[in-house]
C-alpha positions in Angstrom: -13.8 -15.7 27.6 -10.3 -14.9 26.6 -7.5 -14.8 29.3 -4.3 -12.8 28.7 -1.1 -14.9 29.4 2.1 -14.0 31.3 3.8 -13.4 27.9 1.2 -11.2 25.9 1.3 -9.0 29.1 5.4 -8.4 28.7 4.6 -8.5 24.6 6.5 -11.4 23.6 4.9 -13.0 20.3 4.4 -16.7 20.6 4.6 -18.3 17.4 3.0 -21.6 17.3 4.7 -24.6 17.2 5.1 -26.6 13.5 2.8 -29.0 13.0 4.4 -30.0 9.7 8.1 -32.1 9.8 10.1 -29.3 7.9 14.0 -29.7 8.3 16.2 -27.1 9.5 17.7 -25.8 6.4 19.8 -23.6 8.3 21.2 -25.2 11.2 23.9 -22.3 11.6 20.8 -19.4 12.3 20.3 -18.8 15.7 16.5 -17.5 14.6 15.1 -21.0 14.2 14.5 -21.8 18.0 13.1 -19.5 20.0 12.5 -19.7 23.6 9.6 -19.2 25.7 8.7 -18.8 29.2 9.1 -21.5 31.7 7.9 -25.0 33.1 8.6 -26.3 36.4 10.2 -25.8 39.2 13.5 -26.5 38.0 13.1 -24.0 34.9 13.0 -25.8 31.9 12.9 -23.5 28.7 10.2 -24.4 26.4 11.6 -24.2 22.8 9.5 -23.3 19.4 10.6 -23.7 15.6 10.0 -20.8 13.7 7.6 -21.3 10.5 9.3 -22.1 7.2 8.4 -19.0 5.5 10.1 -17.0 8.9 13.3 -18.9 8.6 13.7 -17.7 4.9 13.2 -14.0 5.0 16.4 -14.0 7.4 19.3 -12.5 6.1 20.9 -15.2 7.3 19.3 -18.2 5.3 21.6 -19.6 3.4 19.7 -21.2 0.2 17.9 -17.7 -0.4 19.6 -17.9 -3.7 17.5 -21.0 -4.8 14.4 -20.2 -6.2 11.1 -21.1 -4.3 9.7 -23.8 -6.3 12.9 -25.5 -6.4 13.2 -25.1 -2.5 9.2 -26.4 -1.8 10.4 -29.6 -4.2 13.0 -29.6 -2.3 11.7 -30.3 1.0 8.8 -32.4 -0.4 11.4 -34.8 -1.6 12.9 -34.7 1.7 10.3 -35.5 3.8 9.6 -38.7 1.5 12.7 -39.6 1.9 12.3 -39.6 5.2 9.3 -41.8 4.9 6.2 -41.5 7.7 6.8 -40.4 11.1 6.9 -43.1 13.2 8.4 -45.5 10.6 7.0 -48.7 9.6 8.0 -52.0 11.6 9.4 -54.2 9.1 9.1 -57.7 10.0 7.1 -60.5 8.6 4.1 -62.2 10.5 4.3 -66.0 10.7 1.8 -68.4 9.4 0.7 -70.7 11.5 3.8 -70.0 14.1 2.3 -73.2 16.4 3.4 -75.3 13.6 6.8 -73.8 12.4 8.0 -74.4 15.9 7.4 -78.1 16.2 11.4 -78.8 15.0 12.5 -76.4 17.7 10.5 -78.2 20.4 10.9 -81.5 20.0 14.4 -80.8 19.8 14.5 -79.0 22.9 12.6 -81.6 24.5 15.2 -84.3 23.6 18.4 -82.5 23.5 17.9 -79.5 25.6 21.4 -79.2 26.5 23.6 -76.7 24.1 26.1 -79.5 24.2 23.9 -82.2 22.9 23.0 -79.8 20.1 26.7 -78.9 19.1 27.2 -82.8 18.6 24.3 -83.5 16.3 25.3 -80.8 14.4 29.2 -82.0 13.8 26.9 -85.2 13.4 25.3 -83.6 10.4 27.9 -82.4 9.3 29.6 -85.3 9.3 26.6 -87.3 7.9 26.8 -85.1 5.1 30.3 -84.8 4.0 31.3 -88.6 4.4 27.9 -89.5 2.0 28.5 -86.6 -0.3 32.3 -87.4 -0.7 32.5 -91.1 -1.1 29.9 -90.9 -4.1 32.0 -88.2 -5.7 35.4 -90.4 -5.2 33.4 -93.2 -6.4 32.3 -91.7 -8.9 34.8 -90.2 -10.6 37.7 -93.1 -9.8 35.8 -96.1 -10.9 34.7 -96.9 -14.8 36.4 -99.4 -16.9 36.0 -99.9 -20.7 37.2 -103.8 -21.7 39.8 -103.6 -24.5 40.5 -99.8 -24.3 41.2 -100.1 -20.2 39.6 -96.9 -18.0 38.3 -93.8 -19.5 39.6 -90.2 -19.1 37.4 -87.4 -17.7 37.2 -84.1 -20.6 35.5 -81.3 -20.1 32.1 -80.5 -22.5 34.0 -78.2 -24.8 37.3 -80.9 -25.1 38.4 -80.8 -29.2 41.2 -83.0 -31.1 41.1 -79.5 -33.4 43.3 -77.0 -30.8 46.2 -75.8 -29.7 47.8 -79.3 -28.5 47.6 -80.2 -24.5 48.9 -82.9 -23.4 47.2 -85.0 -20.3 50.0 -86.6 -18.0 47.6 -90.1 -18.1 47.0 -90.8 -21.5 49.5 -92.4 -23.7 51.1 -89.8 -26.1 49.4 -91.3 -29.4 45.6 -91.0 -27.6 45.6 -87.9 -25.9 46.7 -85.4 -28.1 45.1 -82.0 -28.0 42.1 -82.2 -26.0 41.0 -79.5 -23.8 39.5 -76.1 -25.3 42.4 -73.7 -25.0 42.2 -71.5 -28.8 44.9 -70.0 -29.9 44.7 -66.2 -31.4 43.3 -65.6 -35.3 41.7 -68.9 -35.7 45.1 -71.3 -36.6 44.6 -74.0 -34.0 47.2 -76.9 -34.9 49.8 -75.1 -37.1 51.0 -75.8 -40.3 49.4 -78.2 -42.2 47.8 -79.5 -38.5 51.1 -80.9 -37.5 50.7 -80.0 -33.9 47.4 -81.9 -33.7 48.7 -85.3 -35.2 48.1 -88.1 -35.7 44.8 -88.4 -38.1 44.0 -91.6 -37.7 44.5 -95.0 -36.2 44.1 -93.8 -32.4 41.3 -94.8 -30.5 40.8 -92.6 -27.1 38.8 -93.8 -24.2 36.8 -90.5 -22.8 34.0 -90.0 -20.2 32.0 -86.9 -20.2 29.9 -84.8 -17.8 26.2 -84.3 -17.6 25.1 -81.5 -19.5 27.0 -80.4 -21.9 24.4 -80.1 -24.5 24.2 -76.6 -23.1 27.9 -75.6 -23.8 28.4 -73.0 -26.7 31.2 -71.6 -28.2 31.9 -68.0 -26.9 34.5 -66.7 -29.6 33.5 -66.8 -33.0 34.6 -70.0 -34.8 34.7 -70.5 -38.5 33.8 -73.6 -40.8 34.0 -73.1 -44.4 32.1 -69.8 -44.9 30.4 -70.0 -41.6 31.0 -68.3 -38.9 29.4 -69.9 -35.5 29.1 -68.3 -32.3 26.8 -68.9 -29.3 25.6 -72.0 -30.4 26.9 -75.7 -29.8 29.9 -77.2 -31.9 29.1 -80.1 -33.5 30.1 -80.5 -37.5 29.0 -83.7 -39.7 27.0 -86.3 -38.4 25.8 -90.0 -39.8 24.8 -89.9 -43.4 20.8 -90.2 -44.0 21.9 -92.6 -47.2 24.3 -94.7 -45.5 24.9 -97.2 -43.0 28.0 -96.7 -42.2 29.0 -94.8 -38.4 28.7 -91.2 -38.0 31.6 -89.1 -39.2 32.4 -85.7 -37.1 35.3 -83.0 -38.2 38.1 -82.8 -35.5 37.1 -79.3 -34.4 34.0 -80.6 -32.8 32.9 -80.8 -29.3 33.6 -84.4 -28.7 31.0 -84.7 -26.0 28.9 -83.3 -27.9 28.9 -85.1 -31.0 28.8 -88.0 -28.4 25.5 -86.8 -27.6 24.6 -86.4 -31.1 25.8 -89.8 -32.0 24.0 -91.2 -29.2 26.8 -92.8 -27.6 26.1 -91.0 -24.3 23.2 -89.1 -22.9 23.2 -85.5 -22.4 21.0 -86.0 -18.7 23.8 -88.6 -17.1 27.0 -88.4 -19.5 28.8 -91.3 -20.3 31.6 -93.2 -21.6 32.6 -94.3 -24.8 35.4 -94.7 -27.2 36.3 -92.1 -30.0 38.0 -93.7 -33.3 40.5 -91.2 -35.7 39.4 -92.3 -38.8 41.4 -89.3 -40.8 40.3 -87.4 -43.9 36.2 -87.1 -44.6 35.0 -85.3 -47.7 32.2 -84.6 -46.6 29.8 -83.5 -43.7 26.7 -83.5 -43.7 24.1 -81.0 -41.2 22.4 -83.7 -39.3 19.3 -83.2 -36.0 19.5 -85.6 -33.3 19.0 -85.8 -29.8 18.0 -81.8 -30.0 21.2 -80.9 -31.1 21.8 -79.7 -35.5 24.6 -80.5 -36.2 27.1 -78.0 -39.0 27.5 -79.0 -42.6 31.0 -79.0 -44.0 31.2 -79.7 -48.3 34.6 -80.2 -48.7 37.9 -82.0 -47.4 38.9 -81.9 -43.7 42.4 -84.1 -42.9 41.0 -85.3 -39.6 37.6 -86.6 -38.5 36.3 -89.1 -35.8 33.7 -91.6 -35.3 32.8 -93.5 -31.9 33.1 -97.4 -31.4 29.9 -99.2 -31.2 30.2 -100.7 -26.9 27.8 -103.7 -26.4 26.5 -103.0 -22.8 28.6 -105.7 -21.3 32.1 -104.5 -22.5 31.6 -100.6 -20.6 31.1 -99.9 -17.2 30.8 -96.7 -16.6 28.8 -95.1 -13.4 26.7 -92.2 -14.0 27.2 -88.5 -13.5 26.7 -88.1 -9.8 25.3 -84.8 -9.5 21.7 -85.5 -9.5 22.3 -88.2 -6.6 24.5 -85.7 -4.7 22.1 -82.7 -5.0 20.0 -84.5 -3.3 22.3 -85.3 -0.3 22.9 -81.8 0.0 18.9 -80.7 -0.3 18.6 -83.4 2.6 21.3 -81.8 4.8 20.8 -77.9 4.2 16.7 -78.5 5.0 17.6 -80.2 7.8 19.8 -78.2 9.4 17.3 -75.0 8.6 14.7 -77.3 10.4 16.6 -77.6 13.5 18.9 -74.6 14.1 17.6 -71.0 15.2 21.6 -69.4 15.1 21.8 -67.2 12.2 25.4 -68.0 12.0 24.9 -71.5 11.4 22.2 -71.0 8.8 24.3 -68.8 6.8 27.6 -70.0 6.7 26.7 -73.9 6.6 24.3 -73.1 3.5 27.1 -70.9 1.8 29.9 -73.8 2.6 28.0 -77.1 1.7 26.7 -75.0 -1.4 30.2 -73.9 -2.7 31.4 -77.4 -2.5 28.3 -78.5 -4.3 29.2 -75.7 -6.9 32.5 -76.1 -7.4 32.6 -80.0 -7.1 29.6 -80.8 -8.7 26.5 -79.5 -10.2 29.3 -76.9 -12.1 32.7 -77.7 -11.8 35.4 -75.4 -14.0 37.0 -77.3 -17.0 39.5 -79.6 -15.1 39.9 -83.4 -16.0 40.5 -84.5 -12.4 39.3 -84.6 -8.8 42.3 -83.3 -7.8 42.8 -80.6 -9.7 39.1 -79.2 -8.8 39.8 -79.4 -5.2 43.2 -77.6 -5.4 41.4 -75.0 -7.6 38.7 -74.9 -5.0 40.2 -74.6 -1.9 41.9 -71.5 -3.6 38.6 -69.7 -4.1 37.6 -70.5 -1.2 39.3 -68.2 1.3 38.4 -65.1 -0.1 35.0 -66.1 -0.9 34.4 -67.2 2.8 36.0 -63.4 3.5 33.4 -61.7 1.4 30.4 -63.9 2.9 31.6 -62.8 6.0 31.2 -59.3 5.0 27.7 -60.1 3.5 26.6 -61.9 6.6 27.3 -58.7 8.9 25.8 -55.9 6.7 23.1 -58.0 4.9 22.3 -61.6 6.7 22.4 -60.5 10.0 20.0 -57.9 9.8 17.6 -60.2 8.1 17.9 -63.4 9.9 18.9 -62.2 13.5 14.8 -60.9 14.2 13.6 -64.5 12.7 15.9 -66.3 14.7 12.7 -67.3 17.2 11.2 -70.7 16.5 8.2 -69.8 14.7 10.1 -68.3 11.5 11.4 -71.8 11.1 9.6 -73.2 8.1 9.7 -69.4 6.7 12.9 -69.3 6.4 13.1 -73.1 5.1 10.9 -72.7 2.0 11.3 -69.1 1.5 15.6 -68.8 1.9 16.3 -71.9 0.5 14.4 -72.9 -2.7 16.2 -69.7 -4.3 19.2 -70.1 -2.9 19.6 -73.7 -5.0 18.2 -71.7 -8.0 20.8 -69.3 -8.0 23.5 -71.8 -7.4 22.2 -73.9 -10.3 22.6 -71.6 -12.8 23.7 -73.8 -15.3 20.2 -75.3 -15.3 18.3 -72.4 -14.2 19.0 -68.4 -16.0 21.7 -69.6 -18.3 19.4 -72.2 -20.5 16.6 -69.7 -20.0 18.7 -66.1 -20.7 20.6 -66.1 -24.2 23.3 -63.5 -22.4 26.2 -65.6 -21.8 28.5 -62.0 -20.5 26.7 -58.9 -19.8 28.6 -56.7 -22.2 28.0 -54.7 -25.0 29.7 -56.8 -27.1 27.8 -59.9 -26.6 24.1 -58.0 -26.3 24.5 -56.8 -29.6 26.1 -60.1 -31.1 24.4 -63.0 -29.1 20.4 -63.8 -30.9 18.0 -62.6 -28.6 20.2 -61.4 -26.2 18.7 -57.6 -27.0 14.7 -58.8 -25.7 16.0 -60.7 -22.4 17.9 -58.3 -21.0 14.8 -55.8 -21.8 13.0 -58.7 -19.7 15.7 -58.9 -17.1 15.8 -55.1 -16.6 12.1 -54.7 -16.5 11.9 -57.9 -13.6 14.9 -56.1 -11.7 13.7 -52.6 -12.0 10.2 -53.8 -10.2 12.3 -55.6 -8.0 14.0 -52.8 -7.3 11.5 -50.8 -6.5 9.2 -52.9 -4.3 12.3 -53.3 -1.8 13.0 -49.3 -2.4 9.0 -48.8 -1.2 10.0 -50.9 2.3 13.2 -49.4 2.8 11.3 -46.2 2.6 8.5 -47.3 5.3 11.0 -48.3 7.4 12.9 -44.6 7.5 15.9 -46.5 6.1 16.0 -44.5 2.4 18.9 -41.8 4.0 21.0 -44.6 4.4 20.3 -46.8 1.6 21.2 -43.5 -0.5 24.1 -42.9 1.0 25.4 -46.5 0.3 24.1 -47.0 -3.7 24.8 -43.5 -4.6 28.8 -44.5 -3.3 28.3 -47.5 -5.4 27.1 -45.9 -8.6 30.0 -43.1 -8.8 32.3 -46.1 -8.8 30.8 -47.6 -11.3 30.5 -45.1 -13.2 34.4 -44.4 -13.1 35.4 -47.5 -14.3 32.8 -47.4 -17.1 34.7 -44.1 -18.1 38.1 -45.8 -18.3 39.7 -45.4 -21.4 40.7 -49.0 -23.3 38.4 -51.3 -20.7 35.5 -53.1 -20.5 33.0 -52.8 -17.2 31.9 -56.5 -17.0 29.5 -57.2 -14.0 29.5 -60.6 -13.2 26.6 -62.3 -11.8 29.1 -62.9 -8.5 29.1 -58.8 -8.3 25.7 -58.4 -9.2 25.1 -60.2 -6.4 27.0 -58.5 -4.2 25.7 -54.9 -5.3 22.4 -56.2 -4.9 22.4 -58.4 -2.0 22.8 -54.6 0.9 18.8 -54.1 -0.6 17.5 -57.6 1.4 18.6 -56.5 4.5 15.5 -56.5 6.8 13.0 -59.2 7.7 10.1 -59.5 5.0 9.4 -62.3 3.2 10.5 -60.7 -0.2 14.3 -60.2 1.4 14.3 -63.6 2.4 13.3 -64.9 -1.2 15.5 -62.2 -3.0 18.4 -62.5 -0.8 18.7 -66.6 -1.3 18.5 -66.0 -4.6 21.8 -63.7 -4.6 23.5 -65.9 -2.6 23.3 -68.6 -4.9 24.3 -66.9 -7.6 27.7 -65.1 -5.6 28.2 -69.1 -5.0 28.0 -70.1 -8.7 30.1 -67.3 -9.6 32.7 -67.4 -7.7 32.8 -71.6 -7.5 32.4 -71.8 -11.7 34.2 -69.0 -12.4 36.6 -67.9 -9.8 36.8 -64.0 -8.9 37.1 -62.7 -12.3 38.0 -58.9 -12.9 34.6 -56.4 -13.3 37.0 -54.7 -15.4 38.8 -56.6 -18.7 40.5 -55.8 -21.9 38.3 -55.7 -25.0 41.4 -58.9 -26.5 40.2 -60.6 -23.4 36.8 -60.1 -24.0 36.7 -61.5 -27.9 36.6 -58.0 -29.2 39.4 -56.3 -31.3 41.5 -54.0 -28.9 42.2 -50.5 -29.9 45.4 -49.2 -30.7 47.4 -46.5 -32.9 46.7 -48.5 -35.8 43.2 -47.1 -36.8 39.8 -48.0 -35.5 40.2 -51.7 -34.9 43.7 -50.4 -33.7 45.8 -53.7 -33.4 47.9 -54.7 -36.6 46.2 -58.4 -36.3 42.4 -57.2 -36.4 42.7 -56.2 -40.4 43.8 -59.2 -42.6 45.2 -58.8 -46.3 42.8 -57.5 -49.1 42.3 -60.6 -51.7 40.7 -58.8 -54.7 39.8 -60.3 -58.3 43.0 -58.4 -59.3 45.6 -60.2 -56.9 43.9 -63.9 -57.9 45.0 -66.0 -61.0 43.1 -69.4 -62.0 43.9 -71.3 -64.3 41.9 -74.1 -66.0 42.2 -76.3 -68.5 40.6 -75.5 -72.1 40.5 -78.8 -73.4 37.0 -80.4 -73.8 36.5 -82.7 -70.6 35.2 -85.8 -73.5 39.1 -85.4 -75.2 41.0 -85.2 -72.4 41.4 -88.1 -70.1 43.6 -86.2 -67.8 41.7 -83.3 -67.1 38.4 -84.8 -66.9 37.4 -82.1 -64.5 37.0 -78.9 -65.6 36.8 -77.4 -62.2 40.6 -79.1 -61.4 43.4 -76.6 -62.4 45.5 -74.2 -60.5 44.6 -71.0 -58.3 47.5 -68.3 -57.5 47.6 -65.4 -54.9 49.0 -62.2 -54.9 49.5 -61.5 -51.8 52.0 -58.8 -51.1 50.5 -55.6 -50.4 54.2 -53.9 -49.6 53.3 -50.4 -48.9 50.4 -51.6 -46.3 52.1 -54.3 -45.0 55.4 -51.5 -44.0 52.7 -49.3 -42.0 51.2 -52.6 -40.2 54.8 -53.7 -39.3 54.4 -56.9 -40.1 56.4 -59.4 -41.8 54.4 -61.9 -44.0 50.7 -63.8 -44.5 49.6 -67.2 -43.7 47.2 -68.8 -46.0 44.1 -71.5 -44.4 42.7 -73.7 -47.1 39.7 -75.3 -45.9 40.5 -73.9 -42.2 43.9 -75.8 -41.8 46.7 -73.5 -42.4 48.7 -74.6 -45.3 51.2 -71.7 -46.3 53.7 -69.2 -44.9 55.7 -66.8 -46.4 57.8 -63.7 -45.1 58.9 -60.5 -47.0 62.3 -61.3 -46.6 62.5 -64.7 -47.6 59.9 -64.5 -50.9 59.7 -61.7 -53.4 57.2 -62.6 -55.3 54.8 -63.6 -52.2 53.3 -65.6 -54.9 50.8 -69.2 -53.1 49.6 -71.6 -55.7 47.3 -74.4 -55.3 46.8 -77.2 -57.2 43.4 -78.9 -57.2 43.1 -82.4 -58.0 40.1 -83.4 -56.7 40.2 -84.2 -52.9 43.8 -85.2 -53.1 46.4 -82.7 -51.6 43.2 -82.1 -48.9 43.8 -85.3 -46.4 47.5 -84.7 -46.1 48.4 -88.0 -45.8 51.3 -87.9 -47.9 54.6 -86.4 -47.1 55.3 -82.6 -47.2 58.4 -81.2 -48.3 60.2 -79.4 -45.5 60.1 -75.6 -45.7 57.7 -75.6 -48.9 54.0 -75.4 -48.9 51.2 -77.4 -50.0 51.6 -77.1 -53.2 54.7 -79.3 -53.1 52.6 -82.4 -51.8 53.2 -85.4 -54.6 50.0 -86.2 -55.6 49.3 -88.6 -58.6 47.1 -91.0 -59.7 43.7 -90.7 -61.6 42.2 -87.0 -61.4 39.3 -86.8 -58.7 35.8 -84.8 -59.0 36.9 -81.2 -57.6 35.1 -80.2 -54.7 34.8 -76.1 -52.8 37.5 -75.0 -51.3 37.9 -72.2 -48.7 40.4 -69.4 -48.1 41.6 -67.2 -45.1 44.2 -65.0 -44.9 46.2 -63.1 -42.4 49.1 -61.4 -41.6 52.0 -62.8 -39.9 54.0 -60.7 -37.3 57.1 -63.2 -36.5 55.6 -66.7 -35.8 52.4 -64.9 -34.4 49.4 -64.9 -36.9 46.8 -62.4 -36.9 42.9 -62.4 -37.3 42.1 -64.4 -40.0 40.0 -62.2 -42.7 36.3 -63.1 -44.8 36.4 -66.6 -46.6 36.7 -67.0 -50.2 35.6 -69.5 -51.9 36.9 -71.2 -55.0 33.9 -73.5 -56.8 34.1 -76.6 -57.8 33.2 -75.4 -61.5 36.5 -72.7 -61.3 34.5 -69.7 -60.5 36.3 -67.6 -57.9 34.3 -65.3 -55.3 36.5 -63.0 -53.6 36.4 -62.6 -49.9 34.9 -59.1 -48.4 37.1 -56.3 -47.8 39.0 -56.5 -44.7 38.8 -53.8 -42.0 41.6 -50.8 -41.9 
C-alpha cells in the first residue's frame, strides 16, 4: 500500500517539485530552494523550488506590491519570451543537397589543394576587374562628335538656368552653368541672368547617362505660376503647328529634354549637340517619349534646341551599365558557386557590388571617371568598416552553419537575387515608391507618398514579425530585446531634438534592420541580401549622410526668433491691390497707332513696407519678372522703393539690348513698332545684403491689363 519515507518519519514536508517553468522573482529569498534528504554516497543534496503562490506570501518577496493580475501577466509574458523549452533548431533543410554540392566536388576533385583554390580565386578576381574596368574606361574616354570634337559627360539634372559652374574642359563660351547646384530663394543667374550668359550662338557638345527619365526635382521650382516639385524638369517642347526644332527654356533638364526631343534614349543615353538659340515667347506643354513636358506663355531670355546629327557624323558608345551588370552577375554567381568561406562570400559580394554602385549602375553627380573614383575610394573605408561589423554580428551567424556544400545553390538564388535588387535601387523601390526622403516633409508634400508608405509599413511590419516568431522559437527574443529596445531609446532622442530633422536613410534602415537576419532560414537569407544591397546603394550613391539634418537642409523653412516660419527669408513682401499702380492707355486701339495694344502700358510697385521690413532686419526687395530677376533696390539707397515696368509687347523680355549700369529694367531702350502684350509674372523677396530671400506667390499681370495680386505671404 502506502510506505512512509525517511522524511515523513522526522516530519519534514516535501513539497513537490515545479512542473511549470516559473522564474525566480526573487533571487535574493533564501525560501525559494529548499533542500531535501540525500543521494549517494558522496551526499548530494537534492534541491526543490517552492510553488509560486509559496514564494509570494513571504515577507520577503519583493513585487508583493504589484497587484496579482499584473504579476500572472507578468510571468505569462515572460515565459513567451522565453519561447518553448528546448528551443527550436533554426536552420534550413536543403533541397535536393546531392545536387547543390556538385560545384564543391568537382572542384575538389580538380583543385583539391587550398593553394590551387586561392589562385583561381585572385583569377576571378582578376577576370572580373580587368573586363569590368576596361569597358568602363572605354566607355567613358572614347566618343567623338565631327564638327563639334568629343562630348562632355553631365549629370541627368545638368541646367544652363543655375548658379554658374564652370567645367575645367570646356571652352568658357560652351560650358557655362551646367551642373544642378540651386542657389537659396529661387534667383539662379543674378540680375538680369548675367551670371548665366551668353543666350545664344553657343553650341555645347554633351553626353548623358542612362536613366535619367527618372530624375525629379526635389526642391520646389517655379515657372510662371507653377510651382513643380517631384516630377521631371522639362519646359517647352516642339510646336504641334510647326516644323521648325523643338524649343526648351534654359531651366530645363538638358538630358531630359534630350530625351524628350528624341535626340537620345532614356534606356542607353546618348550624345548630341545642344544649340542656344536665345529668347522664346512661348512654350508649349508637349508628351513624348513618356515624359509631359511644362508649358510656359510668355518671354524667357534664354532657350535651347538640339542639332539634328546624321548617324555618320556622331560616334558615341552606349551607357555601359547594362553590359557591365552583367560581368558582375557572372563573377558574384560564380564565386557563390565555388566558394564555401563565409568571408569570401560576404566581403567579395559587398566589394564588387559597391564598385558596381558607385561606378556604374548609380554613380553621384560627377562629370568624370576620375572624380567618381576619388569620391569612391573615400566612402569606401568606412563603409568596408561597418560591413565588417555587420559581417560579425549578422553574416556570420547566418552563413557560417550553411557553409557545407549542400547550401550552395541556397545561398546562390536565395542571397543574391535580392542583394542586386537592393543595390539597384534606382530601377527597383525608387521608380516603384513615390518617397524620394523618408520625412515628414516630403510624405505629406510628395503625391502618393501618404498610401506607399502605408504599403511599405504594412510589408515591413509582417516582415517584422515573421522573423520576431523565429527569433522567438529559437529562445533568442531576451536578446533581440535587449539590442532593439537600445536602438529605439536612441531614436527616439534624436527625434526629440529641438530644431532637427530624424532622417533614416535607406543605408541606416539597413543597418537597424539587417541584426533581425541573423540565423540560418531561408527568409534571413532573402531579407538579409536585400539590406545589404540597399546599405551598398546608400552609402555608394549617396555617401554617409547625417540621420539627423536641419529642416534649411532639408527644403523646409528653419525656425527661428522670427515667428513660425522663423527665418527673415521664409516671408517675402506683401504685394496688395493698394501697393500696385497700372497704367494704360485710354485712347481707342483703331485711333492710336502707337498704342495699338491696350494691354501695353506701365505697372508700378510699392514696395516698401518700412515698419516690417525694420523688425525683419533686412535691407531691400528684389523683383523676378517672368522668373529672371530684374530689379534691386535697398532702403538706403531709394526712398521711394518705387519698380516700374514698361510693357511693350515681348520687347524688354529677351534682354538682348544693353542695360544701363546700376538701373533696372525699366531703363532697357526699347523702340520700334509696339508688340502684342503677352502675361507676365512677378516674385518678390527681401534682400538682406546681396543675399535674397524666399521668393513669395506669383502675380500675374494679363495681357488685357488686369492685375491679380499674389497670395499673402507668411509672417
Amino acid at each position: 500500500m502506502y510506505e512512509r519515507t525517511q522524511d515523513e518519519e522526522r516530519g519534514v514536508f516535501v513539497p513537490p517539485p515545479l512542473t511549470d517553468d516559473e522564474p525566480n522573482d526573487d533571487p535574493e529569498a533564501s525560501g525559494n530552494l529548499l533542500p531535501v534528504g540525500s543521494s549517494g554516497r558522496n551526499g548530494n543534496g537534492q534541491t526543490f523550488r517552492l510553488p509560486v503562490w509559496l514564494q509570494e506570501s513571504s515577507k520577503s518577496f519583493r513585487w508583493r506590491w504589484v497587484p496579482l493580475p499584473l504579476r500572472k501577466a507578468g510571468r505569462a509574458v515572460a515565459r513567451w519570451v522565453k519561447g518553448p523549452d528546448p528551443p527550436r533548431t533554426l536552420l534550413l533543410k536543403p533541397l535536393f543537397p546531392h545536387v547543390q554540392e556538385i560545384p564543391v566536388r568537382y572542384l575538389d576533385r580538380f583543385f583539391p589543394k587550398r593553394r590551387h583554390k586561392i589562385a583561381l580565386l585572385l583569377l576571378l578576381y582578376l577576370s572580373w576587374f580587368l573586363s569590368w574596368f576596361l569597358v568602363l574606361l572605354h566607355s567613358a574616354s572614347s566618343g567623338y562628335i565631327e564638327g563639334y570634337g568629343k562630348p562632355e559627360p553631365i549629370s541627368c539634372g545638368a541646367s544652363f538656368w543655375y548658379e554658374q559652374i564652370y567645367l575645367p574642359d570646356v571652352p568658357l563660351d560652351d560650358g557655362r552653368c551646367l551642373l544642378t547646384i540651386c542657389r537659396a530663394g529661387g534667383n539662379k543667374c543674378g540680375l538680369n541672368g548675367n551670371d548665366c550668359r551668353p543666350f545664344n550662338s553657343s553650341t555645347f557638345a554633351f553626353r548623358c547617362p542612362a536613366n535619367c527619365r527618372s530624375h525629379l526635382l526635389l526642391e520646389p521650382h517655379t515657372v510662371g505660376n507653377q510651382t513643380l516639385n517631384y516630377q521631371p524638369l522639362v519646359v517647352g517642347g516642339p510646336d504641334p503647328e510647326s516644323s521648325s526644332p523643338a524649343i526648351y527654356r534654359a531651366d530645363s533638364f538638358i538630358c531630359q529634354a534630350a530625351i524628350h526631343a528624341g535626340a537620345i534614349t532614356n534606356t542607353a543615353g546618348g550624345c548630341g549637340v545642344v544649340k542656344l538659340e536665345g529668347a522664346a515667347h512661348s512654350y508649349p506643354s508637349v508628351t513624348r517619349h513618356k515624359l509631359t513636358s511644362v508649358g510656359f506663355p510668355s518671354t524667357f531670355p534664354k532657350s535651347f534646341s538640339f542639332v539634328k546629327l546624321s548617324s555618320s557624323q556622331a560616334s558615341c558608345p552606349r551607357d555601359p551599365r547594362w553590359p557591365l551588370l552583367g560581368i558582375t552577375i557572372g563573377a558574384i554567381v560564380l564565386l557563390s558557386l565555388f566558394t564555401t568561406s563565409p568571408p569570401v562570400f560576404f566581403f567579395s559580394t559587398f566589394f564588387i557590388l559597391f564598385l558596381h554602385v558607385g561606378l556604374v549602375s548609380d554613380p553621384p553627380n560627377l562629370p568624370s571617371l576620375t572624380e567618381l573614383f576619388s569620391l569612391l575610394l573615400s566612402r569606401l573605408l568606412p563603409a568596408s568598416f561597418i560591413a565588417y561589423v555587420l559581417y560579425i554580428y549578422c553574416a556570420r551567424p547566418l552563413l557560417e552553419p550553411l557553409s557545407s556544400p549542400i547550401y550552395q545553390l541556397s545561398k546562390t538564388f536565395l542571397y543574391l537575387p535580392p542583394a542586386f535588387v537592393g543595390a539597384l535601387n534606382n530601377y527597383t523601390f525608387a521608380v516603384l515608391i513615390p518617397i524620394q526622403r523618408l520625412t515628414p516633409h516630403d510624405i505629406r508634400e510628395q503625391p502618393g507618398a501618404k498610401l506607399a508608405l502605408g504599403v511599405m509599413v504594412t510589408i515591413v511590419v509582417s516582415i517584422i514579425l515573421g522573423q520576431t516568431w523565429h527569433i522567438r522559437c529559437g529562445g533568442l527574443m531576451p536578446r533581440y530585446l535587449k539590442i532593439y529596445s537600445t536602438m529605439g531609446i536612441i531614436l527616439i532622442i534624436l527625434l526629440a531634438l529641438p530644431g532637427l530633422r530624424l532622417r533614416i536613410h535607406h543605408y541606416i534602415l539597413a543597418i537597424l534592420l539587417m541584426p533581425g537576419t541573423a540565423f540560418p532560414i531561408r527568409p534571413s537569407l532573402i531579407y538579409q541580401g536585400l539590406l545589404l544591397g540597399l546599405f551598398v546603394n546608400g552609402v555608394a550613391r549617396w555617401g554617409f549622410a547625417s540621420i539627423i539634418q536641419t529642416p534649411a537642409a532639408l527644403g523646409e523653412l528653419p525656425s527661428g526668433p522670427g515667428g513660425s516660419n522663423g527665418w527673415w527669408g521664409a516671408t517675402s513682401p506683401n504685394i496688395t491691390s493698394a501697393s500696385v499702380r497700372v497704367s494704360l492707355p485710354d485712347v481707342p486701339q483703331a485711333l492710336d497707332h502707337q498704342h495699338k495694344y491696350r494691354g501695353n502700358g506701365n505697372i508700378t510697385f510699392a514696395l516698401w513696407e518700412r515698419e516690417r521690413m525694420a523688425q525683419l532686419g533686412v535691407d531691400g526687395v528684389s523683383v523676378l519678372v517672368n522668373d529672371v530677376e530684374r530689379w534691386r533696390g535697398y532702403l538706403d539707397e531709394d526712398p521711394r522703393g518705387e519698380f516700374t515696368w514698361h510693357r511693350h509687347g515681348h520687347r524688354g523680355l529677351e534682354l538682348t539690348r544693353g542695360v544701363v549700369p546700376g538701373k533696372g529694367l525699366d531703363s532697357i531702350e526699347t523702340g520700334g513698332d509696339e508688340e502684342e502684350p503677352e502675361d507676365l509674372f512677378f516674385r518678390f523677396a527681401f534682400l538682406r545684403g546681396a543675399e535674397a530671400g524666399l521668393y513669395g506667390g506669383v502675380g500675374v499681370w494679363l495681357r488685357d491689363g488686369r492685375w491679380i495680386s499674389p497670395p499673402e505671404p507668411k509672417t
